[in-house]
Residue frames as a rotation matrix with the C-alpha (Angstrom) as fourth column:
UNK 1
0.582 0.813 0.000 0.00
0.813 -0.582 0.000 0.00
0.000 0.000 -1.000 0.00
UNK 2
-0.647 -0.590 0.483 1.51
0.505 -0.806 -0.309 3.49
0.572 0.044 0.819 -0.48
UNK 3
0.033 0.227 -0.973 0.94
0.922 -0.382 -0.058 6.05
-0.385 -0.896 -0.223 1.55
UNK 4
-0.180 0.017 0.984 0.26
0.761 -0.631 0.150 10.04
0.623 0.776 0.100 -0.23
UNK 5
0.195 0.240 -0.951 0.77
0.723 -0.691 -0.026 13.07
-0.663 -0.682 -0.308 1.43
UNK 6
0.484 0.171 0.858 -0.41
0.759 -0.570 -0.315 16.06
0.436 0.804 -0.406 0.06
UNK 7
-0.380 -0.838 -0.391 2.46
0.917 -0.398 -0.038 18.46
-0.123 -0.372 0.920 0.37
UNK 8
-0.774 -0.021 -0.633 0.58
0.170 -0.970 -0.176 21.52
-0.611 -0.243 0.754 -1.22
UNK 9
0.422 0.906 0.039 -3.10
0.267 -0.083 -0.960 23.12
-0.866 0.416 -0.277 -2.97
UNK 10
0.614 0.006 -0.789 -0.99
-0.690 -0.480 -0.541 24.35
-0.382 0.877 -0.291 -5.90
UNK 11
0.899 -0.089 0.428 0.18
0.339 0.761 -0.554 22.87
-0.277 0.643 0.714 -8.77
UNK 12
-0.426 -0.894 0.142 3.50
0.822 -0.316 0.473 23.48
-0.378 0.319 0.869 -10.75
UNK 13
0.297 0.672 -0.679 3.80
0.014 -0.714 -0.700 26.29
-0.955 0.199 -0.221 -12.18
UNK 14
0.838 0.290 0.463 4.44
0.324 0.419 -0.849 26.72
-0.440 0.861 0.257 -16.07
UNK 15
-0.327 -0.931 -0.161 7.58
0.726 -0.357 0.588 27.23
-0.605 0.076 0.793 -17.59
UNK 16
0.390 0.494 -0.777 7.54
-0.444 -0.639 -0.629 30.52
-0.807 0.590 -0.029 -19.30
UNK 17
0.923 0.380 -0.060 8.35
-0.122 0.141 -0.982 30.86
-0.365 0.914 0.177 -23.11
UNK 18
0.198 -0.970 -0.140 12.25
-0.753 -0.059 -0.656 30.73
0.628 0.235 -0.742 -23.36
UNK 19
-0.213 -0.664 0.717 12.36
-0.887 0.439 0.143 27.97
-0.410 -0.605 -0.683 -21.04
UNK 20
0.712 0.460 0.530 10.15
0.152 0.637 -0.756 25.95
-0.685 0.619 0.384 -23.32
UNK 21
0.857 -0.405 -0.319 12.34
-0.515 -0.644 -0.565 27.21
0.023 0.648 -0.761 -25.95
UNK 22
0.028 -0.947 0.321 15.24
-0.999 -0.039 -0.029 26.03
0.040 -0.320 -0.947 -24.34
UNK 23
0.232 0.603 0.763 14.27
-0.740 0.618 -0.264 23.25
-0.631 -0.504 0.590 -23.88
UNK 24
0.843 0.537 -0.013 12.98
-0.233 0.343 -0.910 22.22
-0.484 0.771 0.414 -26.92
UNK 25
0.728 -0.513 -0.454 16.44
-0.620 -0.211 -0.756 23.06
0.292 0.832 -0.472 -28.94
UNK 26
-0.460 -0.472 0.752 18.64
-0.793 0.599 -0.109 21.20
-0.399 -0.647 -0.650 -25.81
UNK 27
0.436 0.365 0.822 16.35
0.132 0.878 -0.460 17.67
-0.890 0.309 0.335 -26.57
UNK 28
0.945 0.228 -0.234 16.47
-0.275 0.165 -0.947 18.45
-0.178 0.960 0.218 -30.48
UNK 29
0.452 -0.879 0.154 20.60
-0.800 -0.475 -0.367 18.92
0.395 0.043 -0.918 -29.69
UNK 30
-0.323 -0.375 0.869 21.04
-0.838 0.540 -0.079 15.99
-0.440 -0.754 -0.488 -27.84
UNK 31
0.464 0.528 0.711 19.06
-0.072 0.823 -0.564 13.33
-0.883 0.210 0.419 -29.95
UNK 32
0.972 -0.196 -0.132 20.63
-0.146 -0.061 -0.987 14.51
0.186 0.979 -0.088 -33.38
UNK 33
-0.075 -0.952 0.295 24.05
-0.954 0.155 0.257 13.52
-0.290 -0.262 -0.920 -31.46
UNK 34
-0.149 0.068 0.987 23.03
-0.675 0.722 -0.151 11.07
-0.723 -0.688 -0.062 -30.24
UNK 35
0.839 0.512 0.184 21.55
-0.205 0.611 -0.765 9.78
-0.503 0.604 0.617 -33.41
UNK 36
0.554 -0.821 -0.134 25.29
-0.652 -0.329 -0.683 10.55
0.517 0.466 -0.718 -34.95
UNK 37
0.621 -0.413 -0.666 26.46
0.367 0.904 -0.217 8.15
0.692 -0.110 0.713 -32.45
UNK 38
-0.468 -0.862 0.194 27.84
0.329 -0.374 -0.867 10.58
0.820 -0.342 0.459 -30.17
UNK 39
0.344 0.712 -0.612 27.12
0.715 0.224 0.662 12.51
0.609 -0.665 -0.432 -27.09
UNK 40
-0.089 -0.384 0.919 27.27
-0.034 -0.921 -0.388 15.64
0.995 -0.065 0.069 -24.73
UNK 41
-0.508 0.049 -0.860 27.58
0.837 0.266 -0.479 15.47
0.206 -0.963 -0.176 -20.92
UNK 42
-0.893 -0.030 -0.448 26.53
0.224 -0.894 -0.388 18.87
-0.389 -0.447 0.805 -20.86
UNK 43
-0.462 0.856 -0.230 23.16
-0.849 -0.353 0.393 18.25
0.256 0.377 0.890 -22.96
UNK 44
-0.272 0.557 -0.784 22.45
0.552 0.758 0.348 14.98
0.789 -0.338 -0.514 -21.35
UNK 45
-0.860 0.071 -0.506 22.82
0.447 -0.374 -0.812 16.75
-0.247 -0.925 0.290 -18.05
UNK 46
-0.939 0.007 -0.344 20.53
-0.009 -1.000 0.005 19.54
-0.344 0.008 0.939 -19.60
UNK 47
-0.228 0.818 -0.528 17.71
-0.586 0.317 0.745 17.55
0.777 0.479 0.407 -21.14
UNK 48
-0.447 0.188 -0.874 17.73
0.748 0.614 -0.251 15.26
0.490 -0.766 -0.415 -17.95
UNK 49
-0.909 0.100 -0.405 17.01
0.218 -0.715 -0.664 18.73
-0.356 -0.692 0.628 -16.07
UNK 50
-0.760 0.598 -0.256 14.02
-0.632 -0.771 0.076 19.29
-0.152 0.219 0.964 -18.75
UNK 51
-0.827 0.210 -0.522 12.70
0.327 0.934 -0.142 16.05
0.458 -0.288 -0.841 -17.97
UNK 52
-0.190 0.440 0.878 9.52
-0.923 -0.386 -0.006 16.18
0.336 -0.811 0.479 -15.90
UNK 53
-0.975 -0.185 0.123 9.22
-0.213 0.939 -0.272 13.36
-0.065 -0.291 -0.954 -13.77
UNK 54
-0.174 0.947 0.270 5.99
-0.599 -0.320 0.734 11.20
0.781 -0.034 0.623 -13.45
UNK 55
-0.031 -0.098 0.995 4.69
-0.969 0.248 -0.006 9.65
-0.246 -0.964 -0.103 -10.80
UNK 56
-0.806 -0.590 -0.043 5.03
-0.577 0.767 0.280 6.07
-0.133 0.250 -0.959 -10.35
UNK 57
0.151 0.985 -0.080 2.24
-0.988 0.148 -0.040 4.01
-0.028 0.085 0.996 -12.08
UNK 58
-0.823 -0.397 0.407 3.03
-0.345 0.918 0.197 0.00
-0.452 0.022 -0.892 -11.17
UNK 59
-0.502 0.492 -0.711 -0.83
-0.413 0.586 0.697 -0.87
0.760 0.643 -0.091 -11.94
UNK 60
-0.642 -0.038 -0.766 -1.49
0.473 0.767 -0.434 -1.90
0.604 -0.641 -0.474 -8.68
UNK 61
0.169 0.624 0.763 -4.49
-0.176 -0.743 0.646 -0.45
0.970 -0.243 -0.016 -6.86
């Protein structure tokens, strides 16, 4: 059984429009290495940061 404690009434809040931005071009930067067969510690790092996590769904009620 898990256990849920609500921590606060508000939600995130939204990234504004340059952080979306940022974002976006970091991922696009990092995958078109990647696809190249390379890699960036400094855009993994950075796309890990633009990550949102979700919560854990196992399926289990």
């Amino acid at each position: 059984m898990k256990h849920l404690t609500r921590i606060s009434k508000q939600g995130p809040a939204q990234a504004a429009t340059w952080q979306d931005s940022v974002c976006l071009v970091v991922t696009m930067l990092a995958e078109v290495l990647g696809f190249l067969g390379g890699e960036s510690p400094i855009l993994l790092y950075l796309d890990d940061k633009c990550t949102i996590p979700q919560p854990n769904d196992t399926g289990q009620g």
